[in-house]
N, C-alpha and C positions, 0 to 999 in steps of 0.2 A: 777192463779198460777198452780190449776189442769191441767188444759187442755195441758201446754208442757210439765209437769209432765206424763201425759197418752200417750202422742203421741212419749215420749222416752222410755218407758214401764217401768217406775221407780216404782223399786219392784217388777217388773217380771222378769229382765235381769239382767246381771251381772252390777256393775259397769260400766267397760268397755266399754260395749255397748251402756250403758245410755246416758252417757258423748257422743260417736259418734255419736248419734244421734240427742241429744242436739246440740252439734256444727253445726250441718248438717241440722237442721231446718230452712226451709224457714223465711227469715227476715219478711214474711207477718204471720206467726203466732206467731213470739214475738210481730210484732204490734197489732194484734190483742187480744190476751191477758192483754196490754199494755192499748188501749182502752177501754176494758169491765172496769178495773179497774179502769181506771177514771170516769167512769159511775159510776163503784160500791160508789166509795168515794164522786161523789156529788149528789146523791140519798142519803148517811149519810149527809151531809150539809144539804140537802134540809128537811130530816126529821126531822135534830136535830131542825134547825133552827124553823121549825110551831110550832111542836110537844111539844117539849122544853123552849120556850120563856117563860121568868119571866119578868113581868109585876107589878108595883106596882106604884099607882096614891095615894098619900096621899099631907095633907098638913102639910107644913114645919116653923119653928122658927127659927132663925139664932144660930146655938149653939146643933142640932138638928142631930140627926144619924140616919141610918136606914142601913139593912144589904139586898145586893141583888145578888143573887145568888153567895154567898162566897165573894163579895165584901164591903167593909163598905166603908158607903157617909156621913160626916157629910156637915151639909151646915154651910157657914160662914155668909149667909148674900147677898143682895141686895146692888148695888152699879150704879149711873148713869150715864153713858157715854154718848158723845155726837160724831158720826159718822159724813160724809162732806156732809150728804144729811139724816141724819135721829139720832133720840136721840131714846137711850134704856136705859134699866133696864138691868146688868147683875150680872147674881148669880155666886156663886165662891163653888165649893165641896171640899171638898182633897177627894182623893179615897184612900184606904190601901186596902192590899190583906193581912188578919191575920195580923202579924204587920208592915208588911213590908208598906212605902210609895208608891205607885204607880205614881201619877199625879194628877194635876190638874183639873178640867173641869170649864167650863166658859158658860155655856148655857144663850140666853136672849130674851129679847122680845123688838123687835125696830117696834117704829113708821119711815117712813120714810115721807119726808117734803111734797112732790110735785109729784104726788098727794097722799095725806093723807090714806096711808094702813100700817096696822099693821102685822108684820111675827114674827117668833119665829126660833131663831137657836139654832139646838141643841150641847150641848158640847157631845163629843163623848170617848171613849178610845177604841183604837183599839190592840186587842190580838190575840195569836192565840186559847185562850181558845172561844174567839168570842166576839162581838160589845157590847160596854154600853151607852148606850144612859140617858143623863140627859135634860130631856124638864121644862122651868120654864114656870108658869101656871101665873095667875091671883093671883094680893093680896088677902088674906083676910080679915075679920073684927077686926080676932084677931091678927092682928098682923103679920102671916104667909103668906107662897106662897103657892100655889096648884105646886105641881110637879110631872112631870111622869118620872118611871125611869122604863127601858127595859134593857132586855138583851139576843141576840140571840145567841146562841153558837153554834161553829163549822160553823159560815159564812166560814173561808178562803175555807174550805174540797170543796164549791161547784165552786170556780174560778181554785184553785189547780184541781179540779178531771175534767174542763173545759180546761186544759193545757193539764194535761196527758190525754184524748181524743187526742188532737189536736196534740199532740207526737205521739200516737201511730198510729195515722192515715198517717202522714209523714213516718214511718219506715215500714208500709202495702207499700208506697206506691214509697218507695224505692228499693221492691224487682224486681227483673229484672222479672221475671216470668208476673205481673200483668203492666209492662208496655206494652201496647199494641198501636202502634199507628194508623190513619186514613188509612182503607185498601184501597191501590190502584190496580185500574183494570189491569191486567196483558195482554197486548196485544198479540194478537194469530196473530202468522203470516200465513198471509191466503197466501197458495202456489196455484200460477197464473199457470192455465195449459196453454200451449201455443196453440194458434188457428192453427187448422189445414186445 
């Protein structure tokens, strides 16, 4: 935002002037601008997202809550489906945000028939505060499941700030100044003297 801010001398010039020169700036330094700031916002994605991540691997009892990064997960319980090529176990959450209902998630763990391998799908909720991930685990002895529950925030900032790059580089590259194309060789006409 500085940089066409500086290059219209806002704060040094009258109004007036600001604004004409605003107007008057190359379409290649709003893209440019335009650019950086999409870097800026997914360099925040990318840090929220490592930096930030809540992670909680506990085991569960059907009837069972647990709070993960401002979200509450109670679990309902294991139930057994049978898919057209493989049978699983799948678990059921409600998720609340404070008291609000949010959604469902359905995370499971299937055997598939032929040949005999075991995968695990996660149930997901997708926000703009960022991803929640619910993995269901192995029974236990007592009764419970092992589950892992994550949560990255500010995923979207790094696809969005991967757009506004990919904008501001189209509007760089819209400007007539930096369209340049394949130079061709300008033919010199060689003047033929006449034999004498």
């Amino acid at each position: 935002i500085s940089e066409p801010l500086l290059r219209a001398k806002f704060g040094a010039a009258p109004w007036s002037e600001v604004k004409r020169r605003l107007i008057n700036l190359p379409r290649a330094s709003y893209g440019s601008a335009l650019a950086h700031f999409g870097i800026g916002l997914m360099v925040t994605g990318i840090v929220a997202t490592s930096a930030y991540q809540t992670e909680r691997i506990v085991v569960m009892k059907p009837g069972a809550q647990i709070d993960v990064a401002g979200f509450k997960l109670q679990f309902r319980g294991v139930a057994p489906t049978k898919g057209p090529n493989y049978a699983e176990q799948t678990g059921t959450f409600d998720v609340t945000w404070g008291d609000q209902p949010v959604t469902t998630l359905y995370p499971a763990k299937r055997l598939y028939d032929a040949p005999p391998q075991p995968t695990t799908e996660a149930g997901i909720l997708n926000s703009w505060r960022g991803d929640l991930y619910a993995v269901l685990g192995d029974p236990q002895p007592d009764g419970g499941f092992a589950v892992r529950l994550y949560f990255n925030p500010l995923v979207r900032f790094i696809w969005i700030g991967a757009l506004i790059m990919f904008m501001g580089g189209g509007i760089s590259l819209s400007d007539r100044r930096l369209r340049v194309g394949a130079p061709s060789r300008s033919r010199r006409s060689i003047a033929t003297a006449a034999a004498e």
